[in-house]
Every structure is written in C-alpha cells, then in structure tokens.
C-alpha positions, 0 to 999 in steps of 0.5 A: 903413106904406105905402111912401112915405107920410109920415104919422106921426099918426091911424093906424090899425090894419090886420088885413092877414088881416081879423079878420071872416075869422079873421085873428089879432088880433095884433101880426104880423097888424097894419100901421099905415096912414093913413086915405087908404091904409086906404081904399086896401086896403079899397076901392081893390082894393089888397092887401099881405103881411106876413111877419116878416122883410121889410118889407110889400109893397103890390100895386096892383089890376092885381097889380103891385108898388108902387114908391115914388117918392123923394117923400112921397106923403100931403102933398096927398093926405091934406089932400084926403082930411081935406077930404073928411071930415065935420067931426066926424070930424077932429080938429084937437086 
C-alpha cells in the first residue's frame, strides 16, 4: 500500500519489477495500490523497492523519499480520479 493512502476496495496488483521485463509474478514481487497510485508509479515518474522485511518504500520523481502526512491522502484525490474515468470503467455495484 501506498503510505498514506486510505483505500482499501479496487486494488489493484502491482509488479514492482514489471512482468513484461522479467519480474516474477509472484506474491514477493507484488504491491497492492489504488488506481490513483498505480498510475503514479507507472506514469507519474514515481518509483518503489520492496524487500521482505521492510515496508515498501515510494520515491518521488526527483528521487526523494516519500514521507506520509498524518492525513489520509486518497479521499479527494480519488473521488477526483473516479470522476475522471469513463463510466464503464467504474463500478459503483
């Protein structure tokens, strides 16, 4: 998970050594991340590391490491991004 971010529902699996580059797709090469912070690593020039015994650890574009606020982050943010999403993508079920 994305450090503080408060989504728990849709998601979504992410190869943190990318499958298409010959990462593992396995359980220890896999980071769960909502679609807002998904996007972030893939298009947003975020990066992360995962090892066994420390929690992930996200690095902004200019390479600095990324300190949580107190706050949740993904409240507005992700209402903003479900906005922003054809309808069939979101499923409101």
């Amino acid at each position: 998970m994305f450090p503080g971010c408060n989504r728990r529902r849709y998601l979504q699996a992410h190869h943190v050594w990318h499958w298409t580059k010959g990462g593992p797709t396995d359980i220890d090469n896999l980071c769960l991340l909502c679609g807002y912070h998904h996007y972030l690593v893939h298009e947003g020039g975020w990066e992360m590391k995962i090892s066994k015994a420390e929690p992930p650890v996200f690095y902004r574009p200019n390479g600095l490491v990324f300190e949580p606020s107190p706050e949740p982050l993904c409240d507005e943010i992700f209402s903003r991004f479900l906005w922003d999403m054809a309808p069939e993508v979101v499923d409101t079920s």
